[in-house]
C-alpha atoms as one frame of an Amber mdcrd trajectory, in Angstrom:
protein
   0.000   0.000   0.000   1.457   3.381  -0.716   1.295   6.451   1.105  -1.566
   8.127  -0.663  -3.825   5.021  -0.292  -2.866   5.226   3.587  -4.279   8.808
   3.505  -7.474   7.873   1.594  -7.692   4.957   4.263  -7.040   7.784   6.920
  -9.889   9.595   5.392 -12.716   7.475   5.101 -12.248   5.766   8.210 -11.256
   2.272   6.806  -8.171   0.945   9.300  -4.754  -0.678   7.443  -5.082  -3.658
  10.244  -8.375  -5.425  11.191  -9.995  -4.088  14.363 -10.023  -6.769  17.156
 -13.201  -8.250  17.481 -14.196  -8.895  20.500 -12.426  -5.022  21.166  -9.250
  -5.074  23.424  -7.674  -1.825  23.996  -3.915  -3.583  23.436  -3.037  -4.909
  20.302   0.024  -6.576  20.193   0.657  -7.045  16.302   4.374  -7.488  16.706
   4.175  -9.702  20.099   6.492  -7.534  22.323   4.121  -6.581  24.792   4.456
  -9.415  28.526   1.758 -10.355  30.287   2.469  -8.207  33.045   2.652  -4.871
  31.121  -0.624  -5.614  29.084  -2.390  -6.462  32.288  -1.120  -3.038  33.879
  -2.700  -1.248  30.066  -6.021  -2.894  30.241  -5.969  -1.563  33.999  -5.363
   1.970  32.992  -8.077   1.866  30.456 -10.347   0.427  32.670  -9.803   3.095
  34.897  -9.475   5.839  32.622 -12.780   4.826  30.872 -14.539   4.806  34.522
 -13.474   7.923  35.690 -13.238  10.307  32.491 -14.750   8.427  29.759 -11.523
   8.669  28.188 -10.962   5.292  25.688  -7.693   4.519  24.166  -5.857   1.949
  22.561  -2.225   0.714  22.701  -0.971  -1.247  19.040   2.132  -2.524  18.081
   2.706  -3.378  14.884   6.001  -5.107  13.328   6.357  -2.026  10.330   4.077
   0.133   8.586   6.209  -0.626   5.311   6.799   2.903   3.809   3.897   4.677
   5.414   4.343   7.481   7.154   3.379   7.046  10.799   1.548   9.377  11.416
  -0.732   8.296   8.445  -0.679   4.942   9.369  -1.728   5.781  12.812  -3.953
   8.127  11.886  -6.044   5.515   9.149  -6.069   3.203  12.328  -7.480   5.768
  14.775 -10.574   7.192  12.300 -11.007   3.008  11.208 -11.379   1.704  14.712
 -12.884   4.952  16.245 -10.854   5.202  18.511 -11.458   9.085  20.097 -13.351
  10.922  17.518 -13.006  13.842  14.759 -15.359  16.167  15.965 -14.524  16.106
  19.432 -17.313  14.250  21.000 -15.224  11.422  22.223 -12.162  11.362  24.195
  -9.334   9.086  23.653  -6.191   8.507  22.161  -3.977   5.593  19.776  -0.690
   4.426  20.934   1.261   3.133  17.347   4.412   1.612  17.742   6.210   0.460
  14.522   8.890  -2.126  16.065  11.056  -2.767  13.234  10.565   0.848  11.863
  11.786   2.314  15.657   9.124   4.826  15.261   5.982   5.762  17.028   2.943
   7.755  17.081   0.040   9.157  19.438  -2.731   9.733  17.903  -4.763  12.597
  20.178  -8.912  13.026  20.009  -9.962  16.866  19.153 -11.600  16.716  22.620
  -7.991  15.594  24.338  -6.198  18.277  22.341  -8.057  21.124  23.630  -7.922
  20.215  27.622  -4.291  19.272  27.306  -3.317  23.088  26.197  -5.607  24.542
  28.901  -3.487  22.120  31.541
């Protein structure tokens, strides 16, 4: 997949990896992430989803090829809805491209605008 079919992916909301079904807020693509530290994730969004209504989601992946990350990341926040454009929902997308050392956070409209009043 090339970079402009990324950002048409990005664009209409259609992901570059399949969302997890039944939904888990870490996706460990490129099997790096122990037991311990996925159990200590799924905590945090437990409790962040409680107390805020904040959702997020953690994924590794092993590369994104020659995507740009922040496309990449971006096609797999608007695909799996994770946060939302306009603002309504709160949350945020971890990517981390192993292989490609790079990664990404992906930050909802709504997250944007009380992190610069903080």
């Amino acid at each position: 997949m090339v970079s402009s079919q990324v950002t048409a992916l990005s664009q209409t909301g259609q992901s570059p990896i399949p969302l997890p079904v039944p939904f888990t807020p870490v996706v460990d693509y490129a099997h790096v992430i122990n037991p311990e530290t996925r159990k200590q994730l799924e905590s945090i969004y437990v409790n962040l989803k409680q107390r805020a209504d904040i959702e997020f989601a953690v994924v590794t992946v092993d590369t994104t090829g020659d995507q740009d990350i922040f496309e990449y990341s971006l096609a797999v926040a608007r695909g799996w809805g994770v946060g939302s454009k306009g603002g309504e929902k709160a949350g945020f997308l971890l990517l981390v491209a192993i292989k490609d050392r790079k990664y990404f956070t992906q930050v909802s409209d709504h997250l944007e605008a009380i992190s610069t009043m903080v």
